[in-house]
ZAROKOL-934730 format. One line per field, with one value per residue (C-alpha): residue in one letter; x, z, y. Coordinates in pm, 1 decimal, padded with zeros to 6 digits. Layout:
BEGIN
rest <- [A, ...]
c1 <- [X, ...]
c3 <- [Z, ...]
c2 <- [Y, ...]
//
This chain:
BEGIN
rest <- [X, X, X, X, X, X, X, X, X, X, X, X, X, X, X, X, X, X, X, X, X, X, X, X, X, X, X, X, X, X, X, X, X, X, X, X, X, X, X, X, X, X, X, X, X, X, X, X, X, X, X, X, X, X, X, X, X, X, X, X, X, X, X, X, X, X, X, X, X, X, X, X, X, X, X, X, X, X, X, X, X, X, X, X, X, X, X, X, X]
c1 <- [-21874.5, -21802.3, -21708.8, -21982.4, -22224.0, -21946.3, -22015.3, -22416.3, -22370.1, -22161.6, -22331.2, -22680.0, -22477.0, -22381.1, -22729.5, -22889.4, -22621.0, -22733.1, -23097.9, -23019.5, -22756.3, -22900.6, -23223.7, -23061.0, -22743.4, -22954.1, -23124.2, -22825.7, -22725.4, -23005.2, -22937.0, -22616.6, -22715.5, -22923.0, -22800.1, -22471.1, -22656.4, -22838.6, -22455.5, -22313.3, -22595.5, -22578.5, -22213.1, -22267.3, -21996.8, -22000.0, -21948.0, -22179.4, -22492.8, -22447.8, -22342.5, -22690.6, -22828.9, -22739.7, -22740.3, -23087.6, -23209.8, -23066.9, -23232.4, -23575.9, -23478.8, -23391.4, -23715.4, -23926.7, -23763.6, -23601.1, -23824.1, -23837.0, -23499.4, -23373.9, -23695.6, -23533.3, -23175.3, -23343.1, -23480.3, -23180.6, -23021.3, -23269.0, -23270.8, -22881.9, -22887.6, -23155.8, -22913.9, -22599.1, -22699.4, -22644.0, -22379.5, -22150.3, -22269.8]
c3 <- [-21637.3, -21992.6, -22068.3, -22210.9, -21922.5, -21637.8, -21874.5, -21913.1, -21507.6, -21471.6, -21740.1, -21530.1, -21207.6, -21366.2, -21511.4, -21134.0, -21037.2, -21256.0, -21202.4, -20871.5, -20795.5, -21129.8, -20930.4, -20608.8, -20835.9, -21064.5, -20739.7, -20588.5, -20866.1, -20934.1, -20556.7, -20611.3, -20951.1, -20777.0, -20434.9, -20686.9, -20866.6, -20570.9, -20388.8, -20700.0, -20725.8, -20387.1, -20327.7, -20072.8, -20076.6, -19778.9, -19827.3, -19568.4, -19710.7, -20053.0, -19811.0, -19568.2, -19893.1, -20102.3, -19746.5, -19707.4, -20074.3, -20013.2, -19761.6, -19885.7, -20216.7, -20037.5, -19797.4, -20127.7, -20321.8, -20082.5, -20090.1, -20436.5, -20503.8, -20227.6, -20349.4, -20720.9, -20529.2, -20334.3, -20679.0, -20863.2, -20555.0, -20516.8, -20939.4, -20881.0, -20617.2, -20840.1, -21120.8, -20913.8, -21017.1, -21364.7, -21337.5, -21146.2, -21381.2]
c2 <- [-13472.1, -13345.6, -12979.5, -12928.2, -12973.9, -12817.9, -12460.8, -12546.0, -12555.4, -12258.5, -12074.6, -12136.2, -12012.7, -11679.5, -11637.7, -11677.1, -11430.4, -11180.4, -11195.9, -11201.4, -10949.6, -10722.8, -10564.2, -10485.2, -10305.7, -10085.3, -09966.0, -09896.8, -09701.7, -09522.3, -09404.3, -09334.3, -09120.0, -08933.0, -08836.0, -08748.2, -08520.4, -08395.3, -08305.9, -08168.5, -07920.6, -07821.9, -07858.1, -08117.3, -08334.7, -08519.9, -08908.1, -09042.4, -08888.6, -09101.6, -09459.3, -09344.3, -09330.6, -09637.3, -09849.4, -09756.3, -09803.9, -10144.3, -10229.3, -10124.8, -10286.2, -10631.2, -10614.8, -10595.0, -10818.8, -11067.8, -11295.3, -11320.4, -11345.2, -11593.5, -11822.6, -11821.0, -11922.0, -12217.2, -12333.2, -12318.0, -12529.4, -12773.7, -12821.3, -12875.7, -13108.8, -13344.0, -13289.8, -13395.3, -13766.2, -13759.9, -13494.4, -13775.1, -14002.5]
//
Protein backbone atom coordinates (compact mmCIF):
# COMPACT_ATOMS: atom_id res chain seq x y z
CA UNK A 1 0.00 0.00 0.00
CA UNK A 2 1.49 3.38 -1.05
CA UNK A 3 0.92 6.62 0.97
CA UNK A 4 -0.89 7.83 -1.27
CA UNK A 5 -3.81 5.40 -1.23
CA UNK A 6 -3.46 4.74 2.98
CA UNK A 7 -4.61 8.92 3.00
CA UNK A 8 -7.27 8.36 -0.10
CA UNK A 9 -8.54 5.55 2.57
CA UNK A 10 -8.34 7.57 5.60
CA UNK A 11 -9.39 10.66 3.92
CA UNK A 12 -12.76 8.60 2.75
CA UNK A 13 -13.03 7.40 6.57
CA UNK A 14 -13.09 10.96 7.93
CA UNK A 15 -15.44 12.08 5.17
CA UNK A 16 -18.10 9.14 6.27
CA UNK A 17 -17.46 10.41 9.76
CA UNK A 18 -18.55 13.67 9.08
CA UNK A 19 -21.61 13.01 7.11
CA UNK A 20 -22.33 10.75 9.55
CA UNK A 21 -21.66 12.20 12.91
CA UNK A 22 -22.43 16.06 11.21
CA UNK A 23 -26.53 15.70 11.29
CA UNK A 24 -26.91 14.16 14.62
CA UNK A 25 -24.24 17.18 16.11
CA UNK A 26 -25.95 20.24 14.61
CA UNK A 27 -29.17 18.81 16.16
CA UNK A 28 -27.73 18.43 19.24
CA UNK A 29 -26.65 21.80 19.19
CA UNK A 30 -29.39 23.43 18.03
CA UNK A 31 -30.93 21.75 21.33
CA UNK A 32 -28.46 22.79 23.30
CA UNK A 33 -28.79 26.63 21.77
CA UNK A 34 -31.99 26.70 22.54
CA UNK A 35 -32.86 25.13 25.85
CA UNK A 36 -29.59 27.66 26.78
CA UNK A 37 -31.32 30.45 25.77
CA UNK A 38 -34.55 29.25 27.10
CA UNK A 39 -32.65 28.86 30.98
CA UNK A 40 -30.84 32.05 30.68
CA UNK A 41 -34.08 33.89 30.11
CA UNK A 42 -35.78 32.31 32.77
CA UNK A 43 -32.96 31.83 35.15
CA UNK A 44 -33.30 28.17 35.00
CA UNK A 45 -30.17 26.75 35.48
CA UNK A 46 -30.60 23.36 36.29
CA UNK A 47 -28.27 20.89 34.28
CA UNK A 48 -30.59 18.03 33.75
CA UNK A 49 -33.18 19.96 31.80
CA UNK A 50 -30.46 20.77 28.90
CA UNK A 51 -29.04 16.56 29.12
CA UNK A 52 -33.32 15.56 29.09
CA UNK A 53 -33.14 17.81 26.36
CA UNK A 54 -30.21 17.05 24.04
CA UNK A 55 -30.74 13.07 25.07
CA UNK A 56 -34.08 13.31 23.70
CA UNK A 57 -33.32 15.40 20.50
CA UNK A 58 -30.93 12.58 19.96
CA UNK A 59 -32.92 10.16 20.03
CA UNK A 60 -35.60 11.59 17.75
CA UNK A 61 -32.74 12.72 15.50
CA UNK A 62 -31.26 9.03 15.31
CA UNK A 63 -34.90 7.34 14.89
CA UNK A 64 -35.31 9.64 11.72
CA UNK A 65 -32.21 9.41 10.37
CA UNK A 66 -30.81 6.04 11.49
CA UNK A 67 -31.55 4.32 8.91
CA UNK A 68 -30.10 6.50 6.62
CA UNK A 69 -27.03 6.95 8.12
CA UNK A 70 -26.08 3.32 9.25
CA UNK A 71 -27.12 2.31 5.37
CA UNK A 72 -24.30 4.94 4.12
CA UNK A 73 -21.79 3.08 6.91
CA UNK A 74 -22.63 -0.49 5.53
CA UNK A 75 -21.78 0.95 2.02
CA UNK A 76 -18.70 2.47 2.80
CA UNK A 77 -17.77 -1.09 4.52
CA UNK A 78 -18.82 -3.26 1.98
CA UNK A 79 -16.88 -0.73 -0.83
CA UNK A 80 -13.78 -1.32 1.59
CA UNK A 81 -13.89 -4.83 1.93
CA UNK A 82 -14.06 -5.16 -2.26
CA UNK A 83 -11.21 -2.72 -2.21
CA UNK A 84 -9.10 -4.75 0.39
CA UNK A 85 -7.83 -6.80 -2.78
CA UNK A 86 -5.98 -4.35 -4.51
CA UNK A 87 -5.16 -2.46 -1.36
CA UNK A 88 -2.88 -5.70 -0.29
CA UNK A 89 -1.86 -5.82 -3.61
Amino acid sequence: MTPETAITELRAGLELALLVGGPLLVVVLGVGVTVGLVQAATQINEPTVAFIAKAVALAVALAAMGSLLLGKLVDYTIALFQRIPSLVG
